[in-house]
Kinemage of the C-alpha trace (Angstrom):
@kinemage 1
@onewidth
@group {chain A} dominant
@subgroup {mainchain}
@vectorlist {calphas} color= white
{ca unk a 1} P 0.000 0.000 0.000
{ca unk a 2} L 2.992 2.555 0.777
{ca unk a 3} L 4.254 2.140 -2.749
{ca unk a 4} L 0.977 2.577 -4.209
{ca unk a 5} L 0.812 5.439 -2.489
{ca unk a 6} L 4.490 6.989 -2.971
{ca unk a 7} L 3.974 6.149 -6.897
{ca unk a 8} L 0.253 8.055 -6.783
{ca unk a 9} L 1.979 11.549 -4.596
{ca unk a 10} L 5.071 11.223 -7.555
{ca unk a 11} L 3.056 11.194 -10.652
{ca unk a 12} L 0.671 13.607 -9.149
{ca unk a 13} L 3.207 15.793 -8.251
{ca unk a 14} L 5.463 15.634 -11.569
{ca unk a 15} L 2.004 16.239 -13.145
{ca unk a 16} L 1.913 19.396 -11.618
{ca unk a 17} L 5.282 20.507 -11.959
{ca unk a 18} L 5.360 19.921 -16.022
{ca unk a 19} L 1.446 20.626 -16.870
{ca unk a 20} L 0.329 23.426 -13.978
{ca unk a 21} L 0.753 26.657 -16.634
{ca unk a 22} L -0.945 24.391 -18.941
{ca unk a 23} L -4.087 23.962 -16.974
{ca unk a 24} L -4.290 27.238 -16.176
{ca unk a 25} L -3.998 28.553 -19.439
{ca unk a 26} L -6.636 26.151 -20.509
{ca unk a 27} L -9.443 27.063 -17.769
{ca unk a 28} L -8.520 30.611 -18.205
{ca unk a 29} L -8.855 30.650 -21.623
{ca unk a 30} L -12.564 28.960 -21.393
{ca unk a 31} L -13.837 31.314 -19.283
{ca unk a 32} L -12.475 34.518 -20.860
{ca unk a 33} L -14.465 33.125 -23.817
{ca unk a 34} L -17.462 32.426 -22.285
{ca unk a 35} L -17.253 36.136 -21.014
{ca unk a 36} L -16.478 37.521 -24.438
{ca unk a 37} L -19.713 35.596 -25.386
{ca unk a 38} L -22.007 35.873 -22.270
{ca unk a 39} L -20.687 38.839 -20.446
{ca unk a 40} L -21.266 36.657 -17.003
{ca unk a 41} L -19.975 34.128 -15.570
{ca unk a 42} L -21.913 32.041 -12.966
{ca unk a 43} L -21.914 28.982 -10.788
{ca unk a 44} L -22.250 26.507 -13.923
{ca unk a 45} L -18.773 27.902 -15.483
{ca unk a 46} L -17.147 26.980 -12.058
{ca unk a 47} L -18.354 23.647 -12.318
{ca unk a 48} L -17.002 23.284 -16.505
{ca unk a 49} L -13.896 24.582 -15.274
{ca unk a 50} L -13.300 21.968 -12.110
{ca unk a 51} L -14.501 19.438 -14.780
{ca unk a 52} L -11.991 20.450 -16.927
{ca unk a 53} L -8.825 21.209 -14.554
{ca unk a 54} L -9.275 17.539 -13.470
{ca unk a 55} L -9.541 15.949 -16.821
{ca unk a 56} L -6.237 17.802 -17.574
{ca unk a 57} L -5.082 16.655 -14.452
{ca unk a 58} L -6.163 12.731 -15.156
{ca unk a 59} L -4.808 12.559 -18.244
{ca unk a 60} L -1.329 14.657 -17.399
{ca unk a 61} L -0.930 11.995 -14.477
{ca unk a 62} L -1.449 9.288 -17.438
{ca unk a 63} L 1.275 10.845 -19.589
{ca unk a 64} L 3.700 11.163 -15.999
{ca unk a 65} L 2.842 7.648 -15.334
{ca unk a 66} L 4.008 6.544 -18.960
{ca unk a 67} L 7.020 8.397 -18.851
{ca unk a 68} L 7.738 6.678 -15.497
{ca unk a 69} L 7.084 3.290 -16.660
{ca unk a 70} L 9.378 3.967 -20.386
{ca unk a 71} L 12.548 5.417 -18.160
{ca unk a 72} L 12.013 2.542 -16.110
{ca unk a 73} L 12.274 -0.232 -19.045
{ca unk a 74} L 14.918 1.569 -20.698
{ca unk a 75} L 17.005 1.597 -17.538
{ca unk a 76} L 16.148 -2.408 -16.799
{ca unk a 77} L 17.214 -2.925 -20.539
{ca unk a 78} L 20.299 -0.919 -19.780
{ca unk a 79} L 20.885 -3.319 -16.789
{ca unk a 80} L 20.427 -6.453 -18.542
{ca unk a 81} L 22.377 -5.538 -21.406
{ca unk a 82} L 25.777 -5.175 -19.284
């Protein structure tokens, strides 16, 4: 269980660390155009943009987890191939 959790806290936090600006930039850019359009924002726009910031997140913990998972082949082919 402690590894499954150490593994979870390291891909959520290299997540962060590469893809933060990124999600930012993507709910910011929703709801500056749903103002352009609407000229309001309200409680349903909070809700799109939690939706959204945590499908970025899911699938930027995906891409951490398969970058984990390819360094650590390429190192245990590394190993075996001394």
């Amino acid at each position: 269980m402690l590894l499954h959790t150490s593994l979870l806290t390291t891909v959520l936090g290299r997540a962060l660390r590469r893809h933060a600006w990124g999600m930012l930039a993507a709910v910011s850019f929703l709801n500056v155009m749903h103002w352009m359009r609407h000229s309001a924002l309200d409680w349903g726009d909070a809700r799109d943009s939690l939706s959204l910031l945590l499908i970025y997140l899911g699938l930027a913990m995906l891409l951490e987890y398969k970058r984990l998972r390819d360094a650590e082949d390429a190192s245990a082919a590394a190993e075996d191939g001394r």
